[in-house]
C-alpha positions in Angstrom: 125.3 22.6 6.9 126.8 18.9 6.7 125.0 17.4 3.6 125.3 13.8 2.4 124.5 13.2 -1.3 123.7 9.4 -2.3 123.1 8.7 -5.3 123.8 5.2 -7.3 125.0 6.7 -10.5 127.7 9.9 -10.3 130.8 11.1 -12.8 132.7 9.9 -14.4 129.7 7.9 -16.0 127.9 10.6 -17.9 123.8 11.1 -17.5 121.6 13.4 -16.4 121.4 12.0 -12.9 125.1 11.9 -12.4 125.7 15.1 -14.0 123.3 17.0 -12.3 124.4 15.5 -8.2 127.8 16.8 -9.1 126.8 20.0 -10.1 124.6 20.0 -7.0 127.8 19.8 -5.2 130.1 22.0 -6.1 127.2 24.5 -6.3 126.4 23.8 -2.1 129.8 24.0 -1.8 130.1 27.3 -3.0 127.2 28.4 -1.4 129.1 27.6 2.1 128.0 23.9 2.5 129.7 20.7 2.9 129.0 17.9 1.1 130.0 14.6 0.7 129.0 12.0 -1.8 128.4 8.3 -2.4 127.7 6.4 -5.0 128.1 2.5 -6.2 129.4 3.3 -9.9 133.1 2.9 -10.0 135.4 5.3 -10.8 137.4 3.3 -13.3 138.2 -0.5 -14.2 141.9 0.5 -11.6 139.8 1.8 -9.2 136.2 1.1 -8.6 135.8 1.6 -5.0 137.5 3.9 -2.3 137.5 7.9 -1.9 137.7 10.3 -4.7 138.0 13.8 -4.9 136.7 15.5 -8.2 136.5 19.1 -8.2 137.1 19.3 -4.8 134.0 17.0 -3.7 134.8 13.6 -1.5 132.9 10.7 -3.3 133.0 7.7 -1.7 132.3 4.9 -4.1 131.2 1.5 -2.5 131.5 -0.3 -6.2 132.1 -4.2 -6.8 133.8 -3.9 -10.0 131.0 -5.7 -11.8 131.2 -5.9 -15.4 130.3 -3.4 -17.8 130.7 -1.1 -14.8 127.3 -2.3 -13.5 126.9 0.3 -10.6 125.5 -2.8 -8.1 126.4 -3.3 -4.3 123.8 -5.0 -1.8 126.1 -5.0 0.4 127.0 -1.1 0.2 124.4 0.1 2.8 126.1 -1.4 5.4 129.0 0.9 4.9 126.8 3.7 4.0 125.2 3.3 7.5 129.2 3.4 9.0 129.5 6.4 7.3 126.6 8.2 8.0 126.8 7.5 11.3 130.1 8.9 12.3 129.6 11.7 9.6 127.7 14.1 11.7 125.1 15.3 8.7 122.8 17.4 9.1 120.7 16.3 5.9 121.0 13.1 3.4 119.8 14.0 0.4 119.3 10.7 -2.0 118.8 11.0 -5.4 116.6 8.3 -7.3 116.5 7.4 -11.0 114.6 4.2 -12.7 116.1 1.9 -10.9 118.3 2.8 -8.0 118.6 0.5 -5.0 121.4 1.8 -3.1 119.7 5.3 -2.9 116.7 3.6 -1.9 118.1 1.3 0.5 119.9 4.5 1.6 116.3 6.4 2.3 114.9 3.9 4.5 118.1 3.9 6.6 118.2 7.3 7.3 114.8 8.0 8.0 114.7 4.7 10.7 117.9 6.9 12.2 115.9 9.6 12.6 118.4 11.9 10.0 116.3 14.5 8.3 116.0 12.7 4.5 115.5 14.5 1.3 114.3 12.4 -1.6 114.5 13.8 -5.3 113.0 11.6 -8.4 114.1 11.8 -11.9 112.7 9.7 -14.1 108.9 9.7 -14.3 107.6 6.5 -12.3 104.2 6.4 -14.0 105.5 3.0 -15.7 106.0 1.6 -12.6 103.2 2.5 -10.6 101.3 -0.9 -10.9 104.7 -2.7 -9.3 105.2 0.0 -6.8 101.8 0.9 -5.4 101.3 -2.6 -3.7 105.1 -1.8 -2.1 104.1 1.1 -0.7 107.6 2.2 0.3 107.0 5.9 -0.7 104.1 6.0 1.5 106.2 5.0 4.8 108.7 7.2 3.3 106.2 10.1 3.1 104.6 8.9 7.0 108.3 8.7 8.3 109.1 12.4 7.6 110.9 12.3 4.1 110.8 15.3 2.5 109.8 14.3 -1.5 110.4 16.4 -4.5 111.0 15.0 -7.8 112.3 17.3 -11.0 109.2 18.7 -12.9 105.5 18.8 -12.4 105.5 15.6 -14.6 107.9 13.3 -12.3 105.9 14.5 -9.2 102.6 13.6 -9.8 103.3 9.8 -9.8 105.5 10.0 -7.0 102.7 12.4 -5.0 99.8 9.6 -6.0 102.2 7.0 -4.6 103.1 8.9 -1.5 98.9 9.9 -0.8 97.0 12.6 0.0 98.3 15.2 2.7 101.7 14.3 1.9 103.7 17.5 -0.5 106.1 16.3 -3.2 108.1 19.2 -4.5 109.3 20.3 -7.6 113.2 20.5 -7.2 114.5 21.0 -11.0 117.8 20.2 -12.6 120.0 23.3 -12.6 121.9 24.9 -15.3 124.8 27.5 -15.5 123.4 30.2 -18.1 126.7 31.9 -18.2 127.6 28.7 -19.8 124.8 28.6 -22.5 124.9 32.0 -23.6 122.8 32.5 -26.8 123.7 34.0 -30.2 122.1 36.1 -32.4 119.9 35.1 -35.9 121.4 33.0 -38.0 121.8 34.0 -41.7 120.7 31.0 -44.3 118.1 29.3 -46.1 118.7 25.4 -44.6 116.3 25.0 -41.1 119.1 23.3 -38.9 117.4 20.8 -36.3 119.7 19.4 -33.6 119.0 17.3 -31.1 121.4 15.7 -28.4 120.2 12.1 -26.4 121.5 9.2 -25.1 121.1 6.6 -27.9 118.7 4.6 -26.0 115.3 3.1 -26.8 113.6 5.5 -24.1 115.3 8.3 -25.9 113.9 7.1 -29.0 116.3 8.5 -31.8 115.3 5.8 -34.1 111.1 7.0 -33.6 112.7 10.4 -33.8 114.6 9.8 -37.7 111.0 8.3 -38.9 109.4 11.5 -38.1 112.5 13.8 -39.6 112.0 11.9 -42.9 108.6 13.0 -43.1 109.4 16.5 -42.2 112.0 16.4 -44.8 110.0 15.3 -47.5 107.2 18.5 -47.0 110.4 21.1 -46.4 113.7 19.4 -48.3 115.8 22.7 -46.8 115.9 21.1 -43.0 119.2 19.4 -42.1 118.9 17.4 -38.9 122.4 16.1 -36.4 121.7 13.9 -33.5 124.7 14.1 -31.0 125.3 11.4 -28.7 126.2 8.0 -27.7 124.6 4.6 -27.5 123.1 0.9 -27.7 121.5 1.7 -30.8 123.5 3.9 -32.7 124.6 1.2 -35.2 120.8 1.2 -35.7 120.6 5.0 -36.4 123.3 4.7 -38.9 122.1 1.5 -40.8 118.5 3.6 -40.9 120.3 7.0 -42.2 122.0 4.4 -45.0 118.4 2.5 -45.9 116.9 6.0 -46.5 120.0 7.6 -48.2 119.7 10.6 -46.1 123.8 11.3 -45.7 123.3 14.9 -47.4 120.9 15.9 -44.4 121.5 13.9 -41.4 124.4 14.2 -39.0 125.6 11.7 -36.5 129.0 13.5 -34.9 128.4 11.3 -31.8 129.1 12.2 -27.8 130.1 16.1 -27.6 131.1 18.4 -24.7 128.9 21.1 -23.4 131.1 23.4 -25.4 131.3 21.7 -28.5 127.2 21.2 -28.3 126.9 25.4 -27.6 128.9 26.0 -30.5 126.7 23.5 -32.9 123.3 25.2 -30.8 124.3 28.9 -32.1 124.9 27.7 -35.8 120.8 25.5 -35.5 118.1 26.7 -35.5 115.4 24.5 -33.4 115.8 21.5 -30.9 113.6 18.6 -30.4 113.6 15.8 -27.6 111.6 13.3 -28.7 111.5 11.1 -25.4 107.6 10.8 -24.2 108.7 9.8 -20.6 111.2 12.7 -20.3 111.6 13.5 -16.1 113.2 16.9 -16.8 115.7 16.8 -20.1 118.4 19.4 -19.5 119.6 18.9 -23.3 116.9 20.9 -24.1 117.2 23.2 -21.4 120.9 23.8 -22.5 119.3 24.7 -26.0 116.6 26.9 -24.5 119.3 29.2 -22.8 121.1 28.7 -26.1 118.4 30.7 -27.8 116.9 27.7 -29.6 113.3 26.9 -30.3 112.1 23.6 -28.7 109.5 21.4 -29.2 109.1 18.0 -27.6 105.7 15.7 -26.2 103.7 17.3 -24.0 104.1 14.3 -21.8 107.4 15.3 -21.2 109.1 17.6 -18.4 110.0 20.1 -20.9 106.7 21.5 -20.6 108.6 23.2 -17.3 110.7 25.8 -19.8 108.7 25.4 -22.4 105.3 27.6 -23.2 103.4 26.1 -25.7 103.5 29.0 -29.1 105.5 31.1 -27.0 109.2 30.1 -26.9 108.5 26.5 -28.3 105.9 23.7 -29.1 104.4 21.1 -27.3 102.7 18.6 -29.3 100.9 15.3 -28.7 102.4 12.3 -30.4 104.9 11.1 -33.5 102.1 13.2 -35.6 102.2 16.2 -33.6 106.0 16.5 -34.3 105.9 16.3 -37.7 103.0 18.7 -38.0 105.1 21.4 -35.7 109.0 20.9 -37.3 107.2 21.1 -40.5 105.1 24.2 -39.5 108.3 25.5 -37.8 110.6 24.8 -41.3 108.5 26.7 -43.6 107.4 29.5 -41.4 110.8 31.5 -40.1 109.1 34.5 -38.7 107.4 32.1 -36.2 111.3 30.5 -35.6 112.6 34.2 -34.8 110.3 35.1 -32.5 110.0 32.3 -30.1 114.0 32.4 -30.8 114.0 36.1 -29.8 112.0 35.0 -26.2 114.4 32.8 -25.2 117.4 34.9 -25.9 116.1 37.7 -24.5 114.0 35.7 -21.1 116.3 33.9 -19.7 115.3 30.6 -17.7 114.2 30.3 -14.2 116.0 27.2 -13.4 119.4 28.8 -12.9 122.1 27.3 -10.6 121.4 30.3 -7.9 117.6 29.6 -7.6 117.8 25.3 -7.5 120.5 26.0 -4.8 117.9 28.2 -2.9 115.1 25.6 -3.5 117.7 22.1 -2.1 118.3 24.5 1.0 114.8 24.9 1.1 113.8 21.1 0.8 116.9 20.4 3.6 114.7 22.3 6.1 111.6 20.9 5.4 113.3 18.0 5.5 114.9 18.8 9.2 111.0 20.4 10.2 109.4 17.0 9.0 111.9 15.0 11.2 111.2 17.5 14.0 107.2 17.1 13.8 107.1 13.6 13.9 
């Protein structure tokens, strides 16, 4: 199968979305597939539009060099459209995140050419629904054969009350290589390590995230906490971690690699993601398959690896959180045994199985085309 993968942010900009398309990828690939990719973001300030190969993918960027690497390009779907149609796919697969409008463009193209269309969301659209409802683009999408999944139960149902009734949106999760994020056994000590790895963004909320820490710290003084990662507010996080003194128990080592942030996951003890609006959050699924406890909002798309008392918590608000690290600091038994569940179950969202469901959503996508 020929498979076209549009997406407005990919590598080497680093996020979930363009992580996650690239592993998609190389994992088609593998599986027998070809795949090409395109994207607006540019691949550096030399070179911001043209072909690129990167692990043996083709990504064809259609960038404008904005500043700050802005990944913007109105006029980009006219070349998409030359591409596509001397490319011979059998499947476009677009990939939509807050705010993508080349992807988007790229959906309503496709499906008017009659190629079958996959669309995947992953950010939870529930914000938006008041300016997107009166649209109603993801209803014609829906009526002109797209085949909609977003990337946990919590990202689909705003997209599936968008698209209206009779129309499926399926859950197509982020994948992850577990032979990657093996997990460790106990570890010896009386300090209750918390990690936690974000974007240092306002959505992510570190800064919400510290508040609640200090309180946790205050009922169980043995818990150290490190936030890894990179952002708009960092300076922010520091100047809060000076106000409150809090250098002997916080950590801010900044962006690591995914084997760096294993190593630091087998010497913690819990996670947390903090973000309420969470589409998915593969941090946490990293730390999951890591052997970590986790415990986030149960508004959050967590809640698809995450059993509430079982290998985690799933709490309800700012209050929740400190209630449940707190309960989880003084109480290790608890910490061991949801510890021992995820080391010894290991998570159903491996690379194998997302492959299987993509192929999956490509032929419902190629069936929806067919029907109508």
């Amino acid at each position: 199968m020929k498979i076209a993968l549009v997406s407005d942010c990919y590598l080497p900009r680093l996020g979930g979305i363009e992580v996650q398309v690239h592993d998609l990828a190389q994992r088609l690939v593998a599986q027998g597939h070809e795949v090409v990719a395109y994207t607006v973001t540019p691949a550096h300030a030399e070179q911001y539009s043209g072909l690129e190969i990167i692990d043996g993918i083709h990504v064809h960027r259609f960038a404008l060099g904005l500043p700050y690497d802005v990944a913007l390009n109105p006029m980009a779907i006219s070349q998409l459209r030359v591409a596509i149609t001397n490319g011979g796919f059998d499947v476009v697969h677009a990939h939509i995140g807050v705010i993508s409008p080349f992807s988007m463009d790229a959906v309503r193209m496709t499906l008017g050419m009659g190629i079958p269309t996959a669309v995947t969301w992953h950010s939870v659209m529930s914000w938006a629904g008041p300016l997107l409802r009166p649209l109603g683009f993801i209803k014609r999408w829906a009526a002109d054969g797209a085949a909609l999944s977003a990337v946990s139960r919590v990202a689909a149902r705003p997209v599936a009350s968008m698209a209206g009734a009779g129309h499926e949106v399926v859950v197509l999760p982020n994948g992850i290589d577990t032979d990657v994020w093996t997990p460790g056994g106990p570890r010896i000590g009386d300090e209750v390590r918390v990690i936690s790895a974000m974007r240092l963004a306002r959505r992510k909320r570190p800064l919400e995230f510290f508040k609640v820490m200090k309180a946790v710290h205050r009922e169980a003084p043995n818990v150290r906490l490190e936030i890894a990662g990179e952002g708009e507010l960092r300076a922010k996080l520091v100047r809060a971690v000076d106000l409150a003194d809090a250098h002997e128990w916080v950590s801010l080592p900044g962006r690591m690699t995914r084997a760096q942030l294993h190593e630091r996951y087998l010497d913690s003890d819990l996670y947390v993601a903090p973000a309420r609006l969470e589409a998915f959050g593969i941090a946490a699924l990293e730390a999951r398959s890591a052997g970590l406890p986790v415990l986030a909002p149960t508004s959050s798309g967590v809640c698809e690896f995450v059993e509430n008392e079982v290998n985690g918590l799933l709490v309800d608000g700012d209050e929740g959180l400190v209630a449940g690290l707190t309960r989880l600091a003084l109480d290790r038994d608890l910490r061991e045994s949801m510890a021992h569940t995820n080391r010894t179950v290991r998570p159903k969202q491996a690379w194998p199985e997302v492959v299987r469901l993509a192929e999956d959503e490509y032929a419902r996508a190629a069936d929806l085309q067919r029907r109508r």
